[in-house]
Each structure stands twice: as C-alpha cells, then as structure tokens.
C-alpha positions as CSV (number, residue, x, y, z in Angstrom):
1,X,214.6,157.8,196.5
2,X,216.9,155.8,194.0
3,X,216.8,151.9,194.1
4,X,213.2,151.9,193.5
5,X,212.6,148.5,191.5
6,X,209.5,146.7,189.9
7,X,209.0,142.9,189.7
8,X,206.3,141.2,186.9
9,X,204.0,138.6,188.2
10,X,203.6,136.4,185.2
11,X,201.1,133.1,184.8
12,X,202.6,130.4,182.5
13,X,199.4,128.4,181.4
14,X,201.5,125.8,179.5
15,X,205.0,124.9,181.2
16,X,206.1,123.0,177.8
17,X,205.7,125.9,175.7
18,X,206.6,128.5,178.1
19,X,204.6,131.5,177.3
20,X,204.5,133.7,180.5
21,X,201.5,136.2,181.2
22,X,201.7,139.2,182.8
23,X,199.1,139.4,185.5
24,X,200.5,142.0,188.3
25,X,203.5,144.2,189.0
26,X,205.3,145.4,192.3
27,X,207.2,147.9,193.1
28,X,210.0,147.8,195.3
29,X,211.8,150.7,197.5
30,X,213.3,150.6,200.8
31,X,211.0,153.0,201.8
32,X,208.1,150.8,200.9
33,X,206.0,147.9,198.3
34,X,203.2,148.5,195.7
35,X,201.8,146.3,194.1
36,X,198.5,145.8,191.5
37,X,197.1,142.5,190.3
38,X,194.5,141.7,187.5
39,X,191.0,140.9,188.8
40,X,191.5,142.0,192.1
41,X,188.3,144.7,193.9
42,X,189.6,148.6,193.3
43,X,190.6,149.6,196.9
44,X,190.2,146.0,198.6
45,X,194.0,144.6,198.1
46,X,193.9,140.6,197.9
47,X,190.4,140.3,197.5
48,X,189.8,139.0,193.4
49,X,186.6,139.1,191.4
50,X,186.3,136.3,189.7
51,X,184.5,137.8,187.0
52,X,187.6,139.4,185.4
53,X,190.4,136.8,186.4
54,X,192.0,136.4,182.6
55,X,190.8,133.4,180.5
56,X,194.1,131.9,179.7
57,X,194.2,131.1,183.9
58,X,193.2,127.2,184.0
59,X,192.4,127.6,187.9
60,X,190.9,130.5,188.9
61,X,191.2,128.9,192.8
62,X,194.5,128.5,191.7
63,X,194.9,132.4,191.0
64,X,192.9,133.6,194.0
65,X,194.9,131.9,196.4
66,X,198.4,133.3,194.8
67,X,197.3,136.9,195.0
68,X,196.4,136.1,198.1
69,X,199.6,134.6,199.4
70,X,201.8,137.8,197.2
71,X,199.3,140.4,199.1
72,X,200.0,139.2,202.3
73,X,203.6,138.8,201.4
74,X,204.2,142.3,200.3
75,X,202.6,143.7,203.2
76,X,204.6,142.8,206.0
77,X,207.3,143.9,207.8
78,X,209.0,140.5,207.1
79,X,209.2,137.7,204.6
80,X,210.1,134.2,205.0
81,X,211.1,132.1,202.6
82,X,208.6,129.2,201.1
83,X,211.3,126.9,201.8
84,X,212.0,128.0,205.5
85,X,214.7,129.9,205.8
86,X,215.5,133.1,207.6
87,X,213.3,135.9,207.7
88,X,214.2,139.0,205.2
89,X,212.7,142.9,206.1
90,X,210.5,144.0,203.4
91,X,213.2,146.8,203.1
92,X,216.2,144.8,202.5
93,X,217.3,144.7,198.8
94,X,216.9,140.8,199.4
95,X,213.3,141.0,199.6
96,X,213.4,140.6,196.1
97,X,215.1,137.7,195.8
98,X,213.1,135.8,198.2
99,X,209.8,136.7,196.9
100,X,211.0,135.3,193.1
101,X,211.8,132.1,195.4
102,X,208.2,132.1,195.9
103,X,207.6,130.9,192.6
104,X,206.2,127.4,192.3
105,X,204.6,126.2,189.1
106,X,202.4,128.2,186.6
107,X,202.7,131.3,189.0
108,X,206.3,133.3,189.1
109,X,207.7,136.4,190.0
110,X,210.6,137.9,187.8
111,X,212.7,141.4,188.2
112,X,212.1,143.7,185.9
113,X,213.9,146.1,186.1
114,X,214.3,150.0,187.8
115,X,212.8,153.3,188.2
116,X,215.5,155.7,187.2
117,X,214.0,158.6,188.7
118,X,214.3,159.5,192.3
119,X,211.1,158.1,194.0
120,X,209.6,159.2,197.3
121,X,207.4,157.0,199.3
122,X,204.4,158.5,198.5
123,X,204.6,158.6,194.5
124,X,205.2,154.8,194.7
125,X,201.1,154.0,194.2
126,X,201.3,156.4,191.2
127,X,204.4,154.5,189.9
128,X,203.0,151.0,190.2
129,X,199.3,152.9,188.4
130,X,201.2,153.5,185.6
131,X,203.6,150.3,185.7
132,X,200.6,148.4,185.7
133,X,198.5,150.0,182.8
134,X,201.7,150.2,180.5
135,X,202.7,146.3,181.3
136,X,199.7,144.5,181.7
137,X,196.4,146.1,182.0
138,X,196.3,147.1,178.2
139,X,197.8,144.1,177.0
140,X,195.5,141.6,178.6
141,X,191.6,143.2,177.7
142,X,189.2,140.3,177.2
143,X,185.4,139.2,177.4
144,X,184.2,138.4,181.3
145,X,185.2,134.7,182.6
146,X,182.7,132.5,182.2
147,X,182.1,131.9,186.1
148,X,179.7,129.8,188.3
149,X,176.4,130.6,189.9
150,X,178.0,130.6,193.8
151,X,181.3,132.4,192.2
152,X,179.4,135.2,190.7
153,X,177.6,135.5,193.7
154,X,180.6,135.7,196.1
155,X,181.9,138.2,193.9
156,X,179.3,140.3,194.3
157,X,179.0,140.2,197.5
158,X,182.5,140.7,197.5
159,X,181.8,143.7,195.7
160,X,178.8,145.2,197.7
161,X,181.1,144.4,200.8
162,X,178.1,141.7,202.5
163,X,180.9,139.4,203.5
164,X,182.7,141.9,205.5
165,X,179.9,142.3,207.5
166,X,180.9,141.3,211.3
167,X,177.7,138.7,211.6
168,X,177.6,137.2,207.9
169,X,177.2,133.3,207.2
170,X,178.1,130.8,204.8
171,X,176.0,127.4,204.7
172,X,173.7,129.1,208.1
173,X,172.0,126.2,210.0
174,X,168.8,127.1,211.4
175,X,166.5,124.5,213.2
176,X,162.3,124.6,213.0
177,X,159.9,122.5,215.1
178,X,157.6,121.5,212.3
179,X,154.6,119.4,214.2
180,X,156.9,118.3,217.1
181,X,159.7,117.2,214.7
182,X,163.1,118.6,214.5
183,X,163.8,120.1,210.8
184,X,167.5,121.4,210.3
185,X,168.1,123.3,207.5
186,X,171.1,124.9,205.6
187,X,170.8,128.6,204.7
188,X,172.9,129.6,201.8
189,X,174.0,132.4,203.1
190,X,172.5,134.7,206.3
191,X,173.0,137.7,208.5
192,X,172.3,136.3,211.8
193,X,173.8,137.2,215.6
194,X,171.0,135.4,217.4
195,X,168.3,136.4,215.3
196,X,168.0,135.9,211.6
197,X,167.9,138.8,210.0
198,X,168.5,137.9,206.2
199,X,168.3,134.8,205.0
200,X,169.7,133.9,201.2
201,X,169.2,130.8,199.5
202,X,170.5,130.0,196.2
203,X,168.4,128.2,193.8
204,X,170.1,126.0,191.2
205,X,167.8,125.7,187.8
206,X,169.1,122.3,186.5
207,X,168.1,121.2,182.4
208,X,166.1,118.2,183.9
209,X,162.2,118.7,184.6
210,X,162.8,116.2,187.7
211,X,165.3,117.8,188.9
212,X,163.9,121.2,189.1
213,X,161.4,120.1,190.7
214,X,163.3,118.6,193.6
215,X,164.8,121.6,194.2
216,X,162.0,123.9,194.0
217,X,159.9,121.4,196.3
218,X,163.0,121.3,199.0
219,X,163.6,125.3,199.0
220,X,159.5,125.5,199.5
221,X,159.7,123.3,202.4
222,X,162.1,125.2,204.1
223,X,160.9,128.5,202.9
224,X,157.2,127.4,204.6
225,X,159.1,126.3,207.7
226,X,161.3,129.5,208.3
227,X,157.7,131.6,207.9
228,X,155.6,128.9,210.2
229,X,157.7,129.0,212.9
230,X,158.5,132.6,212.7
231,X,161.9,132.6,212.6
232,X,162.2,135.4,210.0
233,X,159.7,137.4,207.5
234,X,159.0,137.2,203.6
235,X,160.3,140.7,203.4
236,X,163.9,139.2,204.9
237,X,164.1,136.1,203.1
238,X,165.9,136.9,199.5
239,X,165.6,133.5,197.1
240,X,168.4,133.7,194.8
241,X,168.1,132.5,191.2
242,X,170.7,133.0,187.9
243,X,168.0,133.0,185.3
244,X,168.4,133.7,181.6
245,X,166.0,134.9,179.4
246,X,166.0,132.0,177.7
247,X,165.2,129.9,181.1
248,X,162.2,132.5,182.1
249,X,160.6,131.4,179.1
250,X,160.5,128.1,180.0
251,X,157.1,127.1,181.9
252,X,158.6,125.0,184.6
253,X,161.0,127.6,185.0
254,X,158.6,130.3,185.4
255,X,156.1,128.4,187.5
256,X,158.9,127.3,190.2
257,X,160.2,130.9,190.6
258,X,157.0,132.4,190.8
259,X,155.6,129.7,194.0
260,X,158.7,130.3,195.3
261,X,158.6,133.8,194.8
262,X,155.1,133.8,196.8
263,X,157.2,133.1,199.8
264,X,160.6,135.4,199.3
265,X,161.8,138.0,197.2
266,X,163.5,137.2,193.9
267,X,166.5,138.6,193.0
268,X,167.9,137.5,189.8
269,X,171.8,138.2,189.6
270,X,171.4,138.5,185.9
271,X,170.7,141.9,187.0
272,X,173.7,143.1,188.4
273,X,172.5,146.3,189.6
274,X,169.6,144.5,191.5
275,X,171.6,142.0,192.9
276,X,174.1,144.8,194.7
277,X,171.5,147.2,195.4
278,X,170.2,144.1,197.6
279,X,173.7,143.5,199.1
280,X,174.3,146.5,199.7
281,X,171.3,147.1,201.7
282,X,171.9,143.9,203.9
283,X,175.8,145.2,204.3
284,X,174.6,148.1,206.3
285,X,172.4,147.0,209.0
286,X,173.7,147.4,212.0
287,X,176.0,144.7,213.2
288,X,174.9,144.3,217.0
C-alpha cells in the first residue's frame, strides 16, 4: 500500500548547539506501525539494555523511559496527545503529527519522509530492518556504556528473561528467628511464591578496607541466618559480585569472596556467559 511513511527518533544531547542523533525510526501505514530503537532486547520491544544505550545519551533513565513511552505509543489502537487533547487512531494520517507533538526536550520525533513503493502490511518489519540499518544502526557503532553494577545486572536478567518470571522479586524481605529475636532482611533479588527458591544478593566491593568489610560481615550474617533457620539451601542462594581481575588479586578482596563463597555460590558477572547460564536456569523453574 502507498502512504507508507517513516519518522526519525533523534536525541539532541546539547539543545544550544543542536546536533540531533538518530536513535530509532518508525514506520507508518494505515495498515500498521514499525518501529526499531537502539539498545533495545532483539524480539522484546520496549525493553532496553543498558549496555548498548549510545554514549552521547546523558541519561540513560532518561532514554529508557522514552522508548518506553514511544513503544507503548505505537502500539495502540489510539493515541492521545501529551498535552490532552482528542484521541487520534494509529491509522489516521494524523498519527504522525501527534506523536512529533510528543517531543519534549532532548528526545524528538521528526518525519522523514516516504516509501515510494507499494507496501503491504506484512513487508513493513522488513522495511523498518532496513530503514533502521541504513539510518542509524551503522552510523552510531561505539564501545559498550560504561554501566553500573545493579544496571548490568538488570540487563542481564533482562536478557536471560529472570524478570519476566511470574514469581520474581526486587529488594525480597524475608524474616529469621535468630535466638528468639526477629531479624528482617532484604534479598537483592529472589524467586519466591511462599517458599524461597533462589535467593540473589549483590555484593558491592567498595576501594575502602573498612568498608569491605562491613559489607562482607552484613551479607555473612544474613547468609548464616537464611541457612540456620532453613529457609533456603547453599545450592539456591547465588551471592553476586562484579569483580575485576585486578580486584581478585587483592587479598581482602579474595578472602571476603571466598568466606562468603563458603556459604553461596559465586557468580561473577564479569563473566557474562556464567552470569546468564545462572539466569537462565532460575527463569525456568516452574512458576507455581
């Protein structure tokens, strides 16, 4: 079908010198919207690793929560307007108008321009494939972000598809009678309807010695406490660390990992195929 048009999501990361970004395209027919977006998961629209959002974003919460609010835009039946307004079909030729109104600071979306060519519904993926590799995914190639600990771990979950599991926590408090006192305790993360069945805590290696120590004498505690009281096994209970080479060789390092590993299993997400090998094991138990 004719009318087929595609629309550039651009990021402008200074608004004085107005440089615009590519960082996604959609395609537009009244018979249907594609769209692709850097960063986000293959075949889990919406859903961004944070990993490969580009450098020159300044917020990659920012970014997230845009391709976010365009996914969910595109893929209803109806649009409304940031600024209220009435509702426009996703097949009316206005629906490009109003989503460019969605444009608020560094993120916009501008109309690029047309498919000459007779389109049918379904060669609009392969349209906004190529769209997207000719436009923006060759253009904007560069080094992994620099991310955090719990961001890198979110995205690889993410990846490994633990958080769509039906009974998966973040922050999981679990309470242990430890001689006749209440202890609660936050889990990182867990797999829990009832009983625990995983239980993930992440374990921060500061640069201070006293520090380090906190933290590796508070995870012990509540490690010891889980096993005392039963509430789950070694086998279950995953401590999760972001060591470096460099911070392995270091002795405090070292010795807190391995007393901590006497009570969980390790699993260092500098190794990326460990780290979802374990995810995706915990993504398929069965979700009773």
């Amino acid at each position: 079908m004719r009318n087929t048009k595609y629309l550039l999501a651009k990021y402008i990361p200074d608004l004085y010198r107005f440089e615009p970004r590519n960082i996604g395209v959609i395609v537009w027919s009244p018979l249907g919207v594609e769209a692709r977006f850097l960063a986000e998961f293959p075949n889990r629209p919406g859903e961004v690793d944070g990993r490969f959002i580009p450098n020159f974003v300044a917020s990659a919460n920012a970014y997230k929560q845009w391709i976010r609010y365009w996914r969910d835009a595109i893929t209803g039946a109806f649009l409304r307007p940031l600024g209220g307004g009435e509702v426009v079909s996703s097949s009316s030729p206005r629906f490009i108008e109003t989503l460019q109104q969605t444009a608020r600071g560094n993120f916009v979306v501008v109309d690029a321009g047309s498919v000459l060519d007779e389109i049918s519904e379904e060669e609009l993926p392969t349209i906004a494939n190529q769209l997207f590799a000719q436009l923006i995914e060759i253009n904007t190639v560069e080094d992994p972000r620099d991310i955090g600990f719990e961001e890198l771990c979110d995205s690889l979950m993410l990846q490994s598809e633990l958080k769509q599991h039906r009974n998966f926590h973040n922050r999981y408090p679990v309470t242990c009678t430890v001689r006749g006192v209440d202890e609660e305790f936050f889990l990182s993360y867990a797999i829990s309807n009832g009983t625990l069945e995983r239980a993930y805590q992440l374990f921060q290696i500061p640069k201070g010695r006293a520090q380090l120590q906190k933290n590796r004498d508070a995870t012990a505690w509540m490690f010891d406490s889980l096993l005392n009281t039963k509430l789950i096994t070694p086998d279950n209970t995953v401590l999760l660390v972001n060591a470096t080479p460099e911070q392995l060789s270091q002795t405090e390092v070292d010795k807190s990992i391995r007393l901590l590993g006497s009570m969980a299993r390790v699993v260092n997400l500098q190794n990326e195929a460990e780290a979802l090998s374990e995810f995706s094991a915990a993504a398929r138990l069965p979700a009773h």
